[in-house]
C-alpha positions in Angstrom: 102.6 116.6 95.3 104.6 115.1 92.4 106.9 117.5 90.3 104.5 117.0 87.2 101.5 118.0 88.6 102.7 121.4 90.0 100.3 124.0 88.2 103.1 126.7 88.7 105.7 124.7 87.2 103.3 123.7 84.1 102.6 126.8 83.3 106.2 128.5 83.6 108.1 126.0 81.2 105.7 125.9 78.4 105.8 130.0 78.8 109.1 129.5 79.0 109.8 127.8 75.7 107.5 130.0 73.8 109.5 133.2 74.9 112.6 131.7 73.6 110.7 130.3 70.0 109.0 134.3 69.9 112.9 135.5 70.4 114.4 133.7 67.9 111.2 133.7 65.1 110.3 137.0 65.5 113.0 139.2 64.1 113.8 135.9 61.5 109.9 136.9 60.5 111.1 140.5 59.9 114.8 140.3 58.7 114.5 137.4 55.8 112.5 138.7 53.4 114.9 142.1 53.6 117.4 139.6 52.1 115.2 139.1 49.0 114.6 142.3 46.1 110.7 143.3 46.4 109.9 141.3 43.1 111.5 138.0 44.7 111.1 138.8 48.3 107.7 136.1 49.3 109.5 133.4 46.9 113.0 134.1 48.7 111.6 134.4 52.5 109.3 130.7 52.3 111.5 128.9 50.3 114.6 130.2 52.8 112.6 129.3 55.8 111.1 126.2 54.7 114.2 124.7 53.0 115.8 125.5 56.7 112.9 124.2 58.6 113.5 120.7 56.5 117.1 120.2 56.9 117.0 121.6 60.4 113.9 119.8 61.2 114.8 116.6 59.6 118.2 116.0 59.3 118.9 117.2 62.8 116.8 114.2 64.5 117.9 111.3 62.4 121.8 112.4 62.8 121.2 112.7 66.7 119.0 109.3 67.3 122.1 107.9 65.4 125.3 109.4 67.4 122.8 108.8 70.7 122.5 105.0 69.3 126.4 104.7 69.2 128.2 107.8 71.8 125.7 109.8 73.8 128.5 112.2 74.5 128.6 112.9 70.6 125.0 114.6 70.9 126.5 117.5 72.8 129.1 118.1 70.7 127.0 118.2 67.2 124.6 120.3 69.1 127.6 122.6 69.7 128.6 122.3 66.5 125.0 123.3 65.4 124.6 126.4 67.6 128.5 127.8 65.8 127.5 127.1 62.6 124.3 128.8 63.1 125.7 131.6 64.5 128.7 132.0 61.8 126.0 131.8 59.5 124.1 134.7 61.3 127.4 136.6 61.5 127.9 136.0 57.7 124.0 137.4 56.6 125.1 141.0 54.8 123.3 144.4 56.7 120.2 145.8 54.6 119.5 149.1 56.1 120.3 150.7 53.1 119.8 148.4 50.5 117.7 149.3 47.2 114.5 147.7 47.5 114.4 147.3 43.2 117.6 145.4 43.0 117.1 142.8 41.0 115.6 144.0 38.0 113.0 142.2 35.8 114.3 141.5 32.4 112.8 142.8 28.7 109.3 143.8 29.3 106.4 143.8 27.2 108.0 146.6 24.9 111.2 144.9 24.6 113.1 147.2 26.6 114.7 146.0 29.5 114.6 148.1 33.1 116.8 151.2 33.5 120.0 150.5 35.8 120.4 152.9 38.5 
């Protein structure tokens, strides 16, 4: 029996690659809109994730066919590169356990009075 047509094996590495996509999306799901005040929090959270999904999605490929094209050894080390900066990044994203849900504060309302400070 060829490798490829081993029912086990196609059924473990698909399984395999969702676990590690369900690792990594689910607490991103949970934790980026807690970066966000409640009044900006959906707008804050999509645009976050989908500004990352393009330049991760996009830029990533066309900078890795390139360096493939010219040193294949080159696609390891931006990869590297990539996992540190992502995980300085991480490093760098501030705690909000007890951040105030209100803090960004809308501005004059329809009265003309603008929001009380806390």
């Amino acid at each position: 029996m060829r490798r490829h047509e081993d029912p086990v094996l196609v059924a473990v590495v698909p399984s395999g690659a969702l676990l590690c996509m369900g690792v990594i999306y689910g607490p991103a799901g949970a934790y980026l809109p807690e970066l966000f005040a409640t009044r900006l929090r959906y707008s804050g959270a999509g645009f976050s994730y989908n500004l990352g999904g393009v330049l991760g999605g996009a830029a990533a490929p066309l900078i890795v066919t390139a360096l493939a094209e010219n040193c294949r050894p080159a696609v390891g080390w931006f990869m590297s590169a990539t996992a540190l900066l992502s995980l300085a990044c991480v490093l760098a994203l501030p705690e909000t356990k007890e951040r105030d849900l209100e803090l960004v504060r809308p501005g004059p309302g329809p009265e003309g009075e603008a929001a009380p400070a806390r």
